[in-house]
N, C-alpha and C positions, 0 to 999 in steps of 0.2 A: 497421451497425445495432447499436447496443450497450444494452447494460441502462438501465435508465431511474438506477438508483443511478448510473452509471456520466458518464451526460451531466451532471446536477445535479454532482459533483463537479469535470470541464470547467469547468462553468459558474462554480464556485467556485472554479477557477484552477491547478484542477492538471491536469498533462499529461497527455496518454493512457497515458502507462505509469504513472503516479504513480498516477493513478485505477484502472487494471488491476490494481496490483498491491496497492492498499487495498483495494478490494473482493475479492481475493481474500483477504487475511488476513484478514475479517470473516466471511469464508462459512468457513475453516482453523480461524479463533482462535488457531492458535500453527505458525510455519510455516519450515523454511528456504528460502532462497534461492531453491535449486534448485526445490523445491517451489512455490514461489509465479510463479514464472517457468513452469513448466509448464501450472499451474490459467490462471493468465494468458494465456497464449502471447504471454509477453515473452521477448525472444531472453537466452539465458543472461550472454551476453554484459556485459550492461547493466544484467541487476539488482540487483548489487549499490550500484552508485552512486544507484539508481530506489528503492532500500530507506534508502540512508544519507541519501537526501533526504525520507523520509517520518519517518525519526526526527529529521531537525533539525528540521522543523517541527511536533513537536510529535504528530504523525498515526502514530505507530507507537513502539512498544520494542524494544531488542534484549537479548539474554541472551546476554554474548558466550559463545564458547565454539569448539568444534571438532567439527561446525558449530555456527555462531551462531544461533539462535529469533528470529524476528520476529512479534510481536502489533501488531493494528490497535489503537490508542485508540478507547472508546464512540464509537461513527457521534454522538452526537448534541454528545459535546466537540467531536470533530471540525470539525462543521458550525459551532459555537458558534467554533471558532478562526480557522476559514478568513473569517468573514464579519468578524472584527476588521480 
């Protein structure tokens, strides 16, 4: 049973972790890794590859560094990207 943000994202093509972990940087706004993986309960394992795919497509920033910030892009660019 997941958030309704959550399925509509699904539905526009991104994975469960891809959607887990955008909707948690929308609720964060500026987030690492670790962090976002926790809010999610995405296994630590994996997210950074589940974050480098939400920045090639367009759907997150990073701020590299030591750790590195992850921000979601406007939910509504977003939606505007994924449906192209």
């Amino acid at each position: 049973n997941q958030p309704p943000e959550t399925t509509a994202l699904l539905n526009l093509g991104l994975n469960s972790y891809e959607a887990g972990a955008y909707v948690a940087l929308t609720r964060r706004g500026r987030a690492t890794g670790a962090e976002v993986a926790r809010i999610a309960g995405l296994p630590r394992q994996r997210i950074y590859d589940v974050l480098d795919g939400l920045v090639g497509r367009g759907l997150a920033t990073v701020e590299p560094g030591r750790p590195a910030y992850y921000s979601a892009v406007d939910p509504d660019h977003a939606v505007t990207m994924l449906l192209d």
